[in-house]
C-alpha positions, 0 to 999 in steps of 0.5 A, spaced: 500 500 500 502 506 497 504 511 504 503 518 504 509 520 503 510 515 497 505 519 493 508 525 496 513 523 493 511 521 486 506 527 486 513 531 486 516 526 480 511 528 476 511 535 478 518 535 474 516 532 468 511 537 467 515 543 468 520 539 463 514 539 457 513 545 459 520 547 458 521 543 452 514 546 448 518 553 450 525 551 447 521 548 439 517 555 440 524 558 440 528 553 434 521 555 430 521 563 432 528 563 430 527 559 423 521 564 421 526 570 423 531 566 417 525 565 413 523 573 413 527 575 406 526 569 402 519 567 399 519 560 403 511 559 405 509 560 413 506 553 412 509 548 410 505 542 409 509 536 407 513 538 413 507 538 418 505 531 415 513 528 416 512 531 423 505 527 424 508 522 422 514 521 425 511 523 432 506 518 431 512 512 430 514 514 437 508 514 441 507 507 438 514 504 440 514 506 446 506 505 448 503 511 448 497 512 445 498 515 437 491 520 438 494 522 443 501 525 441 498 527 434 493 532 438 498 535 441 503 536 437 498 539 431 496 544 437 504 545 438 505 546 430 498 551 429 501 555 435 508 555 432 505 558 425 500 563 429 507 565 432 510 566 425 504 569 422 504 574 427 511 575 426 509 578 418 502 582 420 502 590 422 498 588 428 497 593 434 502 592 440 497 595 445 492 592 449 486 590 444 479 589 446 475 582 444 467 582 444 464 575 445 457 573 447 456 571 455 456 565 456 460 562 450 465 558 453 468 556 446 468 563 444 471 565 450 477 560 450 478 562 442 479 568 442 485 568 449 488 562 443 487 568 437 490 573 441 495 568 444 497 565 438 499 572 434 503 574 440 497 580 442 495 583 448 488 584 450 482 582 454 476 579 452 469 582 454 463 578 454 456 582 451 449 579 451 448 576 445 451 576 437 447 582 435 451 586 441 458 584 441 457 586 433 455 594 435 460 594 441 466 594 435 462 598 430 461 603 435 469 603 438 467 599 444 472 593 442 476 592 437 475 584 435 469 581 435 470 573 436 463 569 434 462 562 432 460 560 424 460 553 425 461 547 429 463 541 424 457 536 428 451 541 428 453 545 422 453 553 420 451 558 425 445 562 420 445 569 425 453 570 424 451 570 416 445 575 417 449 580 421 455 580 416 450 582 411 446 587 415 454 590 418 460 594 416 465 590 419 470 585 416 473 579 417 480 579 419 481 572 422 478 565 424 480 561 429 478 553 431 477 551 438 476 542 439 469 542 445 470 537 449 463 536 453 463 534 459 458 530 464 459 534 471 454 534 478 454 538 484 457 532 489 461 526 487 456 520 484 456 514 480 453 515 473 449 510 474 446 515 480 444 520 476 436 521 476 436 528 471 440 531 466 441 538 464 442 540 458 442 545 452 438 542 446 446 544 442 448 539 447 444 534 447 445 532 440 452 533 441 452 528 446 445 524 443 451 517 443 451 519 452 443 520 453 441 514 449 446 510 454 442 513 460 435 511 459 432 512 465 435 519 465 429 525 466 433 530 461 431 537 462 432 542 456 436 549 459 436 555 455 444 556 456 450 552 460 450 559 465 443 557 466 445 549 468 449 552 472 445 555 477 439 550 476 444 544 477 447 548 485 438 547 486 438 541 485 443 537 488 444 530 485 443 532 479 448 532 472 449 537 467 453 537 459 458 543 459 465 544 455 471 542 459 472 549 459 467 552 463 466 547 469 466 552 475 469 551 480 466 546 486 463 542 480 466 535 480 466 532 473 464 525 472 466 523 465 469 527 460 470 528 453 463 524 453 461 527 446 458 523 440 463 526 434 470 525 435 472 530 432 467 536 435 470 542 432 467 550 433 469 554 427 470 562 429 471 568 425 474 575 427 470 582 425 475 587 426 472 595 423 478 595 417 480 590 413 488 586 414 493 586 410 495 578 409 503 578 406 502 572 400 507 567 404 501 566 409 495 562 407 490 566 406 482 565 406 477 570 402 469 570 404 465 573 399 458 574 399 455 574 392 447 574 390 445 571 384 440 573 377 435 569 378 436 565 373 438 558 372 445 556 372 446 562 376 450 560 382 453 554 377 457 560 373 460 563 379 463 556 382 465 556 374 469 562 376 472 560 382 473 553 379 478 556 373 482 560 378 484 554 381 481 557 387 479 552 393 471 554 396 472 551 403 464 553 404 457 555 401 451 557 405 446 560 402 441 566 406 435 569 404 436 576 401 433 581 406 426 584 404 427 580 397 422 573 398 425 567 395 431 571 393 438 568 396 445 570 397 451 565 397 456 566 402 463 563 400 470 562 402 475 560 397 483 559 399 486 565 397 488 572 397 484 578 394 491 582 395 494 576 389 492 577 382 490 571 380 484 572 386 483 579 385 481 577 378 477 571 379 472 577 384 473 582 378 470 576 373 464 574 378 462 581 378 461 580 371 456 574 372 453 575 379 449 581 381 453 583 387 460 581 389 462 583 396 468 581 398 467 581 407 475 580 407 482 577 406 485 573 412 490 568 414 487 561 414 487 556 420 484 551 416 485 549 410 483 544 406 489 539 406 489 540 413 483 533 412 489 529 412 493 530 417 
């Protein structure tokens, strides 16, 4: 049997090996800061995806020699690689380097942690401030209470997010930036329990069906529907006894987490996007994404002749989300995002060409891309 002090002592053990991770991490990030510094006057891409593919791979054969789970070491090492590369792009933009201020929705846990890993990973001062709802946070950069705006567009289990589009149409304010936060939910409880002990279940209706794989596992599970995880909360300090679903992140403290990671998609993943008042300009050895918003004749092939367009510039479309046009009943707009740069020629032209086939062509910006469409295989 394991005495106090022995677990003292292997407690202090593994304090060690959790500062030399962190050391380690610190050390790549510096090789990285000094090879993105000898890259600066060459034509060398900030991303070099061949590279990030060797890397994968080569950690992976490691983990398995010394039995370590691959997944594991392949999700943190992608989260070491894409933070190197925020560095390096960071390194290139003309950003402020006075505290900026962020806008998210109360609430939002997932937007919350986001945009800390934006400002994080481009080397930015700031500080985040909660706003009560999408249609807030919206005004309060346009009107100069924030600089940056962070909202979810889409979530890869549950879809796209249909207000952000609706406020990107109605608002002046462009897009600067994406970011992608991992969920990872959570079943937590107000006191130590067994699963099996849990009578009721408060829950979002986004988190019950991110989650349907757990509730179908607990059939005499009474589930409540929340209007927020804030209000699961506080419902959940009333009742005793009770569980809730909630981003790991956002479990208060005095919760005690039952289970974790109990979300039925694997691969749960939140899309954001930065509104900012200006538009940034992205140098071309950074990969770059441009969201368009193009309405259509009503006609047919319409849309066809506009995907032709982006097609025969050898643009890569990443999404297509149709929204009906204000005030024109059965008259839609297409929001778009292609892999490219409206500052590059070959892109410029493509919009230009658009114009020429589309009723209206907006462009809502040019950013650095967090994922591109050869992310899929690594």
């Amino acid at each position: 049997m394991t005495t106090p002090d022995e677990l003292a002592r292997l407690r202090a053990e593994l304090d060690g090996v959790d500062r030399g991770l962190v050391d380690l991490v610190a050390r790549r990030l510096e090789v990285v800061g000094r090879i993105g510094e000898a890259k600066r006057d060459s034509d060398h891409p900030v991303r070099d995806i061949p590279r990030e593919r060797a890397v994968l791979e080569r950690v992976e054969a490691l983990a398995r020699e010394r039995g370590v789970s691959a997944d594991l070491v392949r999700r943190v090492f992608r989260e070491v690689i894409g933070h190197a590369v925020d560095r390096q792009t960071g390194a290139l933009l003309a950003l402020p380097r006075e505290p900026v201020v962020v806008g998210v929705v109360e609430d939002d846990a997932t937007a919350r942690s986001a945009a800390h890993k934006y400002l994080s990973g481009l080397g930015v001062q700031g500080e985040v401030v909660a706003h009560r709802g999408a249609r807030a946070v919206v005004a309060a950069v346009e009107q100069g209470q924030c600089d940056l705006a962070v909202l979810p567009v889409e979530n890869s289990a549950s879809g796209s997010v249909g207000l952000l589009h609706e406020l990107l149409e109605r608002s002046s304010l462009w897009v600067v930036g994406e970011e992608v936060w991992r969920v990872e939910h959570c079943l937590v409880a107000a006191r130590p329990l067994a699963v099996d002990e849990v009578v009721v279940l408060l829950a979002t209706d986004d988190d019950q069906e991110a989650c349907s794989g757990l509730l179908a596992s607990l059939p005499g599970v009474e589930v409540r529907t929340v209007a927020s995880r804030a209000q699961a909360v506080r419902d959940l300090q009333d009742a005793p006894g009770a569980a809730v679903l909630l981003p790991l992140d956002a479990v208060p403290e005095g919760l005690v987490v039952l289970r974790r990671d109990v979300g039925t998609e694997r691969e749960n993943v939140t899309r954001l996007l930065v509104l900012g008042r200006h538009p940034v300009e992205v140098p071309p050895r950074v990969p770059c994404k441009t969201t368009l918003r193009i309405v259509t004749p009503h006609a047919e092939g319409a849309l066809l002749r506009c995907l032709q367009v982006l097609s025969s510039a050898g643009l890569t479309m990443t999404k297509l989300e149709s929204r009906p046009v204000p005030g024109r009943p059965f008259e839609y707009a297409f929001f778009v995002d292609v892999e490219g740069n409206v500052a590059d020629p070959g892109t410029r032209d493509a919009v230009e060409h658009l114009r020429e086939v589309a009723t209206t062509v907006r462009v809502l910006g040019s950013y650095p891309a967090k994922v591109l469409h050869a992310d899929a295989a690594r």
